[in-house]
VMD Tcl script that builds the backbone (N, CA, C; Angstrom):
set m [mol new atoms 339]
animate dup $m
set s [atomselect $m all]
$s set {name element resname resid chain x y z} {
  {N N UNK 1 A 0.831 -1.171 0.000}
  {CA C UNK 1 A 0.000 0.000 0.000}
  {C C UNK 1 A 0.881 1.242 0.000}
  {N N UNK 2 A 0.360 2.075 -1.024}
  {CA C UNK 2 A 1.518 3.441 -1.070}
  {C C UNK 2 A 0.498 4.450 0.146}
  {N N UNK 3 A 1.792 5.493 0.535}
  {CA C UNK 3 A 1.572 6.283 2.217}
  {C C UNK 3 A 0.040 6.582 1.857}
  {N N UNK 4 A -0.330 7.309 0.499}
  {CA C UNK 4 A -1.787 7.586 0.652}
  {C C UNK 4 A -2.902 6.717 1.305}
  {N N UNK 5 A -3.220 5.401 0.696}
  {CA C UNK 5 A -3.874 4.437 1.159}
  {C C UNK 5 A -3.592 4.877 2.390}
  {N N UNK 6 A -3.060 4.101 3.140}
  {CA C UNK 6 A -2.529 4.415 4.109}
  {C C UNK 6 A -3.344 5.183 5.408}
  {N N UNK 7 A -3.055 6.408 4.840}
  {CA C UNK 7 A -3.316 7.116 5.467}
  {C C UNK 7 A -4.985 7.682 5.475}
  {N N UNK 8 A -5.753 7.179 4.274}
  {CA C UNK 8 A -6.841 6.869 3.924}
  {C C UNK 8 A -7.761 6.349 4.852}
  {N N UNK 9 A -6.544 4.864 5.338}
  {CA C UNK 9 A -7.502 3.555 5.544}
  {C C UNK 9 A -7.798 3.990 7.006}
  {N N UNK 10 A -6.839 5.291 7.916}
  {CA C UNK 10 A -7.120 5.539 9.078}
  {C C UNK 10 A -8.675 6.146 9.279}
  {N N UNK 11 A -9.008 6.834 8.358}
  {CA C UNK 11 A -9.942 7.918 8.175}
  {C C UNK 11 A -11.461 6.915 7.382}
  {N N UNK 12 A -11.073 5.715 6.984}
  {CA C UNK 12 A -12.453 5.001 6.472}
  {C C UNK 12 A -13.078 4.165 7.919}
  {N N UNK 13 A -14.933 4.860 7.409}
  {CA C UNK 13 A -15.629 4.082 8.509}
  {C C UNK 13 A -15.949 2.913 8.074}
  {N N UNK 14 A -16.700 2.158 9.452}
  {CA C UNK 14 A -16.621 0.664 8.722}
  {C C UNK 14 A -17.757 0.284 9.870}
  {N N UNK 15 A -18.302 -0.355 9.853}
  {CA C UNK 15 A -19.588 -0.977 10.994}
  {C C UNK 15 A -18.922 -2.427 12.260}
  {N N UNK 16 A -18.984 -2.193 13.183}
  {CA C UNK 16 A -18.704 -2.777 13.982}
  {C C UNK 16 A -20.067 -3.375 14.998}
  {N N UNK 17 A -20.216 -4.233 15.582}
  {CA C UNK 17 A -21.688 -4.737 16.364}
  {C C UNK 17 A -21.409 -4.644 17.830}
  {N N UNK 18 A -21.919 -4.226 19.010}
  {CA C UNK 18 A -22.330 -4.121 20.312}
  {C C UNK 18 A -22.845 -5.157 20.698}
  {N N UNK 19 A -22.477 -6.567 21.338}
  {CA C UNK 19 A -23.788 -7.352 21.688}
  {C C UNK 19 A -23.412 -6.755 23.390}
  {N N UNK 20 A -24.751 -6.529 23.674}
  {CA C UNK 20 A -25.284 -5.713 25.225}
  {C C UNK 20 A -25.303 -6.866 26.144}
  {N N UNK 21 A -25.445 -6.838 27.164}
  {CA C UNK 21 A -25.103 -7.814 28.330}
  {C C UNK 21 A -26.373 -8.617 28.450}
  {N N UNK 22 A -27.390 -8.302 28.312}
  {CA C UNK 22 A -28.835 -8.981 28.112}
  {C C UNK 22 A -28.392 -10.030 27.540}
  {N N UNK 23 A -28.012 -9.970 26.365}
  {CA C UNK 23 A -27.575 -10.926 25.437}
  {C C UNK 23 A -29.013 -10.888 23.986}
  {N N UNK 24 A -29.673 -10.180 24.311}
  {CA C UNK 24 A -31.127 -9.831 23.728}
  {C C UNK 24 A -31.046 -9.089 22.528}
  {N N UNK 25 A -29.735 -7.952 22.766}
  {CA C UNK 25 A -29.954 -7.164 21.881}
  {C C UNK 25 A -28.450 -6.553 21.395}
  {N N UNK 26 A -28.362 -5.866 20.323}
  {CA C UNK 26 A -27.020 -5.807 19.606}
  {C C UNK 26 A -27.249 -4.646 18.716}
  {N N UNK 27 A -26.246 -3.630 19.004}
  {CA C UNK 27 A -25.639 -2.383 18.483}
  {C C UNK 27 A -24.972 -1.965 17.485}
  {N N UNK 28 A -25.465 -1.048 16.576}
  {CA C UNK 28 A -24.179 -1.700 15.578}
  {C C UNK 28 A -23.570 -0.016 15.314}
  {N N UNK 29 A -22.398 0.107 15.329}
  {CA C UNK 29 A -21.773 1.445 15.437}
  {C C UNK 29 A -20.869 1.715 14.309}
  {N N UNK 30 A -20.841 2.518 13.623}
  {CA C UNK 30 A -20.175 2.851 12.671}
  {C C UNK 30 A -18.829 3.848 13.306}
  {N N UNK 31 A -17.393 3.271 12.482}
  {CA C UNK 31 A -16.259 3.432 13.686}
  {C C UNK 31 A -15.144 3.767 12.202}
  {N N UNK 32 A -14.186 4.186 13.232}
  {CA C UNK 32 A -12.766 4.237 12.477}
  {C C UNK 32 A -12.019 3.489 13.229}
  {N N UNK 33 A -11.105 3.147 12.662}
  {CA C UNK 33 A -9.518 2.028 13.171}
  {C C UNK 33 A -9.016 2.536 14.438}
  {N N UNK 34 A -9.053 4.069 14.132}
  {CA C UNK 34 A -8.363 4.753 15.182}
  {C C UNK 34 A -9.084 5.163 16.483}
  {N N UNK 35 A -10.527 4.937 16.251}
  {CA C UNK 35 A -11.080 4.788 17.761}
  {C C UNK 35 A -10.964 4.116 18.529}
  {N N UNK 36 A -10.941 5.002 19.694}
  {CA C UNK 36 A -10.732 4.225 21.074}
  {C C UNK 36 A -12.011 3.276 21.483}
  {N N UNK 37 A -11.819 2.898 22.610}
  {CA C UNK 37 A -13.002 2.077 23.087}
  {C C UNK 37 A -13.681 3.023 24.137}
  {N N UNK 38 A -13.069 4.465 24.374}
  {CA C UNK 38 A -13.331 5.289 24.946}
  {C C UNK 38 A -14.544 6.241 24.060}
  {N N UNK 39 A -14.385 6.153 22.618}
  {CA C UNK 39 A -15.242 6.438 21.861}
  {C C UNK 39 A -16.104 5.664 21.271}
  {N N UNK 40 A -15.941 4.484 21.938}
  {CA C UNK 40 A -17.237 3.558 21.468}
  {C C UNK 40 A -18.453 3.548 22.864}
  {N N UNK 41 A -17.456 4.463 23.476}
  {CA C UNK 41 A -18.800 4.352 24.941}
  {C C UNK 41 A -19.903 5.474 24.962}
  {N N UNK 42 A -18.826 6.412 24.437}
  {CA C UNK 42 A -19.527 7.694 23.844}
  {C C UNK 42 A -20.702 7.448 23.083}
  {N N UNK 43 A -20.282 6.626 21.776}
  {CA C UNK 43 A -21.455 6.434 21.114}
  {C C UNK 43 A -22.012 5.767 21.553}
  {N N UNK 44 A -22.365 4.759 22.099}
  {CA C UNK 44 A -23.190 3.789 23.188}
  {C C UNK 44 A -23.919 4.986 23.654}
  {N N UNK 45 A -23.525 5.850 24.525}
  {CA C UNK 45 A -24.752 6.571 25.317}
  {C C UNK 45 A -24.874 7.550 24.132}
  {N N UNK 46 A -24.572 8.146 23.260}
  {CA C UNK 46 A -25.549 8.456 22.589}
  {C C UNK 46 A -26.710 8.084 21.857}
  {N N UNK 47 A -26.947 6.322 21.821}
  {CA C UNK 47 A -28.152 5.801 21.390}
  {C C UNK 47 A -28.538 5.378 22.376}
  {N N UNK 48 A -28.293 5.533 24.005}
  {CA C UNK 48 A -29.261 5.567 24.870}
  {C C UNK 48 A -29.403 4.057 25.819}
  {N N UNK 49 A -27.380 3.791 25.714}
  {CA C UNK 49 A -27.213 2.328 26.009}
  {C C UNK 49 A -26.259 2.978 27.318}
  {N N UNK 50 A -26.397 3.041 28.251}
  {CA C UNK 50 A -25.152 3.388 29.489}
  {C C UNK 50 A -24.214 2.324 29.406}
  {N N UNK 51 A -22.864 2.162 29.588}
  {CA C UNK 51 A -21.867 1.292 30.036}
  {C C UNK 51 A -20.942 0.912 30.838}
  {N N UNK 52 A -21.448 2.017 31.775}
  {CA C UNK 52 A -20.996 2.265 32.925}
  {C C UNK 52 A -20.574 1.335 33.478}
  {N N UNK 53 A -19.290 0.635 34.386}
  {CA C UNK 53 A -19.436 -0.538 34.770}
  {C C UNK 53 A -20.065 -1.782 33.723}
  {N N UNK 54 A -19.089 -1.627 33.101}
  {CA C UNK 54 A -19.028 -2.425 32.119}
  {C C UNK 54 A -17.843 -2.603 31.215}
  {N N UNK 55 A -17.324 -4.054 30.423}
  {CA C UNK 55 A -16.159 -3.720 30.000}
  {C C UNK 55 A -16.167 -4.085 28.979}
  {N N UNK 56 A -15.319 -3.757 27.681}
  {CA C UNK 56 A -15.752 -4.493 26.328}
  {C C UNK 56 A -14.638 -5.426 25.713}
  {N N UNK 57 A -15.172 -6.861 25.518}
  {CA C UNK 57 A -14.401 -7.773 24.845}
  {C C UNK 57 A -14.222 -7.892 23.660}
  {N N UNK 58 A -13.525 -8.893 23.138}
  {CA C UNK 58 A -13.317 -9.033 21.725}
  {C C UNK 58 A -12.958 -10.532 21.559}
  {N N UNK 59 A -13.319 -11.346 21.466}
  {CA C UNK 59 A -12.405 -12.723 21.265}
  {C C UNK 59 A -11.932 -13.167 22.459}
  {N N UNK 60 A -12.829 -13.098 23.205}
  {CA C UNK 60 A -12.504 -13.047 24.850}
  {C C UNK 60 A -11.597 -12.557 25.493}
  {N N UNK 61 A -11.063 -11.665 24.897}
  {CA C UNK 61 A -9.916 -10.647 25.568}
  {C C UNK 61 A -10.758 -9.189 26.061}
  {N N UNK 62 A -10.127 -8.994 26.859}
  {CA C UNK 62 A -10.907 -7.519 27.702}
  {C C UNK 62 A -10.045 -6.245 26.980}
  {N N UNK 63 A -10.787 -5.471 26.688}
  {CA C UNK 63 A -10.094 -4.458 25.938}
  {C C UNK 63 A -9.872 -3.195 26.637}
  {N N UNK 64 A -8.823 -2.570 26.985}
  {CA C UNK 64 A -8.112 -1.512 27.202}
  {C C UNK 64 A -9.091 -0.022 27.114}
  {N N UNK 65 A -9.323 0.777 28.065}
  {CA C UNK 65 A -10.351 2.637 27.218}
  {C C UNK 65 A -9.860 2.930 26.201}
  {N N UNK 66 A -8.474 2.682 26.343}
  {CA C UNK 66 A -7.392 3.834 25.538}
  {C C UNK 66 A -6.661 3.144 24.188}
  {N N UNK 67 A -7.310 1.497 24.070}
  {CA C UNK 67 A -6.298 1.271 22.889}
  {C C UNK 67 A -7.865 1.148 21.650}
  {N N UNK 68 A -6.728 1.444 21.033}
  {CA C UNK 68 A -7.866 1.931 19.379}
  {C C UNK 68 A -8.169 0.602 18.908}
  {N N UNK 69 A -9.116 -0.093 17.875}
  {CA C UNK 69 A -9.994 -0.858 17.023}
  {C C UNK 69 A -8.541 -1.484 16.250}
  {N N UNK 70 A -7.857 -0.923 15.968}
  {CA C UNK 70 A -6.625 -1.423 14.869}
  {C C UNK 70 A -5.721 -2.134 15.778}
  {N N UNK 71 A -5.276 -1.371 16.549}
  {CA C UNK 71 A -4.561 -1.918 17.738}
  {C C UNK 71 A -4.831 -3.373 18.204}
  {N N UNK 72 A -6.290 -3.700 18.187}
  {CA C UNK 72 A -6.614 -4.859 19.039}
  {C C UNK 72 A -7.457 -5.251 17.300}
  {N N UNK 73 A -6.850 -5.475 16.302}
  {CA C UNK 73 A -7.628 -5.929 15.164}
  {C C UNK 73 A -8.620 -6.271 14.940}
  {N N UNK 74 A -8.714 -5.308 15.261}
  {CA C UNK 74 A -10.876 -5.356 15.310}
  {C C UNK 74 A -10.882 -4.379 13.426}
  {N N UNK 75 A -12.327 -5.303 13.022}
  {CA C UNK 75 A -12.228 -4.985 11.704}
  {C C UNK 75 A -13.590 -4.682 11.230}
  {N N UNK 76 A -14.312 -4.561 10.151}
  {CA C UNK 76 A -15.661 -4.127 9.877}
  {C C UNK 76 A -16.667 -5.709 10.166}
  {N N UNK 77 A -17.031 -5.323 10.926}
  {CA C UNK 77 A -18.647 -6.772 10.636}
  {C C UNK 77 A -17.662 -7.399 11.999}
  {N N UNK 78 A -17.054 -7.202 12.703}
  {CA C UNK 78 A -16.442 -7.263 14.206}
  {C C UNK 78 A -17.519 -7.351 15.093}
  {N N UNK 79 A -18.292 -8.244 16.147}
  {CA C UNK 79 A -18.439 -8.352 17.497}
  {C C UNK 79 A -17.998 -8.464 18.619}
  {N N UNK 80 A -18.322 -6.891 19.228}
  {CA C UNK 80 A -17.994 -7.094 20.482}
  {C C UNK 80 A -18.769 -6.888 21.482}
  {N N UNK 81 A -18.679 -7.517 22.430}
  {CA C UNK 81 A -19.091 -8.145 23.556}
  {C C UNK 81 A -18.749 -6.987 25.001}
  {N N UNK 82 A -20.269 -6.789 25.587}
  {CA C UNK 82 A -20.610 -5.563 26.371}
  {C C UNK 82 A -20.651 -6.783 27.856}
  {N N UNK 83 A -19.783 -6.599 28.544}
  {CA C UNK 83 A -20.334 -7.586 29.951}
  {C C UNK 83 A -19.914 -6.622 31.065}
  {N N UNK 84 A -20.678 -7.001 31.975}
  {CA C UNK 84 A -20.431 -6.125 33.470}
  {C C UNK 84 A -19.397 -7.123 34.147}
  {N N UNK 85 A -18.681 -5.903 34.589}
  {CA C UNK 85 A -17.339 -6.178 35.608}
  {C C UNK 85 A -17.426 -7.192 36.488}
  {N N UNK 86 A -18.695 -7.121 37.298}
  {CA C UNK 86 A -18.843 -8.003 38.022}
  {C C UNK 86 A -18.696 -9.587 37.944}
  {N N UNK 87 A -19.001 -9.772 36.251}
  {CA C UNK 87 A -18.956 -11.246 35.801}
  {C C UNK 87 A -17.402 -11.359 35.170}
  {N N UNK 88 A -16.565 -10.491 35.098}
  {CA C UNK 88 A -15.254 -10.536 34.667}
  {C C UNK 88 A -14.506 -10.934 35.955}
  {N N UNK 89 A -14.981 -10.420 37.356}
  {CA C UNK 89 A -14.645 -10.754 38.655}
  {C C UNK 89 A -14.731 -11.764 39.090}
  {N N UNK 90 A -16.028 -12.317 38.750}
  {CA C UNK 90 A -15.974 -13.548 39.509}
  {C C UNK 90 A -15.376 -14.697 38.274}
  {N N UNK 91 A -14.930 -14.502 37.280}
  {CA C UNK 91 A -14.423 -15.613 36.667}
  {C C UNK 91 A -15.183 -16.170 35.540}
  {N N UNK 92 A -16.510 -15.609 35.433}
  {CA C UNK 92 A -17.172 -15.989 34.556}
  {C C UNK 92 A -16.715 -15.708 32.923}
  {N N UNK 93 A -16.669 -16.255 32.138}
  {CA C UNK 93 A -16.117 -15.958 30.324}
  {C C UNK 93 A -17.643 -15.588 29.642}
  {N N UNK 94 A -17.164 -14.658 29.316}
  {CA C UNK 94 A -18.375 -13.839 28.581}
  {C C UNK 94 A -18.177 -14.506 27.174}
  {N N UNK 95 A -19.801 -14.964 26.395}
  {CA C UNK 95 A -19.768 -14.983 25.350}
  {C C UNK 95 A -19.612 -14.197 24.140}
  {N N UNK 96 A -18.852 -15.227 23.267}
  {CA C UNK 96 A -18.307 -14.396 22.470}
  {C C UNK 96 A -18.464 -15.441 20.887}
  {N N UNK 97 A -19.281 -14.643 20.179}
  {CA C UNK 97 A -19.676 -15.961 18.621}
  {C C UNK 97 A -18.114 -16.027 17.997}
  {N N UNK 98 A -17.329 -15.186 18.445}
  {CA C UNK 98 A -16.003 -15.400 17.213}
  {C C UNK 98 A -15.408 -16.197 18.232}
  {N N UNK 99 A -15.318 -16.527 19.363}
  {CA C UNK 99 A -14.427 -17.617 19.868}
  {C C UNK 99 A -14.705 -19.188 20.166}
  {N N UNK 100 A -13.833 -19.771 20.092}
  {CA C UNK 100 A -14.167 -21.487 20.075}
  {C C UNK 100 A -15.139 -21.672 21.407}
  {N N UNK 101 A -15.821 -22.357 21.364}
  {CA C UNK 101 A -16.527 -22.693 22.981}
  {C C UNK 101 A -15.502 -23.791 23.318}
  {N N UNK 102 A -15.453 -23.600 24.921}
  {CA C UNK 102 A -14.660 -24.299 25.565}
  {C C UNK 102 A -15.315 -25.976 26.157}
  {N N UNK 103 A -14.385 -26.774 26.017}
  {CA C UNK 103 A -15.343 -28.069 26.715}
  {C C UNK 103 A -15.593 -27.830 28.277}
  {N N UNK 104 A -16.468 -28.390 28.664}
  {CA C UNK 104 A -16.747 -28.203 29.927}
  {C C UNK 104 A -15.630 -28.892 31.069}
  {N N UNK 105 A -15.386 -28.319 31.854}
  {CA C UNK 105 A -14.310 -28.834 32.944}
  {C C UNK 105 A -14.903 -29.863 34.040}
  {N N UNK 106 A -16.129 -30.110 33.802}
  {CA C UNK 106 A -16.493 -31.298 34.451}
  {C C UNK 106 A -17.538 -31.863 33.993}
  {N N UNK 107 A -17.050 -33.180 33.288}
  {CA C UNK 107 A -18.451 -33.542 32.149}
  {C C UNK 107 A -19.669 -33.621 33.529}
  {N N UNK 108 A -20.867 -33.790 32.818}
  {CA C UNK 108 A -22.034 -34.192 32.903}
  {C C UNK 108 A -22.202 -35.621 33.279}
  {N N UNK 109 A -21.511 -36.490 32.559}
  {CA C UNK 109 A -21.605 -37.995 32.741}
  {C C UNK 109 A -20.694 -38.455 33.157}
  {N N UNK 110 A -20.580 -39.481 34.522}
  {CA C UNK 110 A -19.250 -39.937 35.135}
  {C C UNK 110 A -18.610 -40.845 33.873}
  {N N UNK 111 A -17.398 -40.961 33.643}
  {CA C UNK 111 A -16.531 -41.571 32.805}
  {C C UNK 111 A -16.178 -42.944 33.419}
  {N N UNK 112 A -16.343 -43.906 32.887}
  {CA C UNK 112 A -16.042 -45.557 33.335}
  {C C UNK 112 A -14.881 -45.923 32.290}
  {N N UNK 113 A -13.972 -46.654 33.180}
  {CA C UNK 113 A -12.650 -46.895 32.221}
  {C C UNK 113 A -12.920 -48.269 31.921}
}
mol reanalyze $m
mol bondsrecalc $m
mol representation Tube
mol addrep $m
């Protein structure tokens, strides 16, 4: 890519999705590379979603206020994942459709050798 592109691709918007902690309902925000997650909260309460106490994932990683969409390769048609702190505390893994589901750590059915 020559510097123009480049410098282009900072400045192109692109649609990114909100799934909200309900799990009910999903946001979809139109973003640049170079936004923060500090400006994705912004826009959150401007359509009337608070996030207060709340943190935003990506691929089950917890994402930073201050690091930008490019930074953490987040890309157009991207879900991310709105969960309250509280369930990041106690250990709970917030769902997430782009990551593998995990097997369960203690089957259901006792195992006979």
């Amino acid at each position: 890519m020559n510097r123009m592109q480049r410098l282009m691709a900072h400045w192109m918007r692109c649609h990114v999705c909100v799934q909200l902690p309900d799990g009910q309902r999903m946001v979809s925000l139109r973003v640049r590379p170079n936004d923060t997650i500090k400006h994705l909260r912004l826009r959150l309460v401007r359509q009337g979603v608070t996030s207060w106490k709340m943190d935003f994932t990506y691929r089950g990683n917890q994402l930073g206020e201050n690091e930008t969409l490019e930074e953490n390769h987040i890309t157009a048609g991207a879900v991310l994942v709105l969960v309250r702190k509280e369930s990041l505390l106690c250990g709970n893994r917030p769902f997430s459709p782009t990551s593998p589901r995990q097997p369960s750590e203690h089957p259901t059915q006792p195992t006979h050798p």
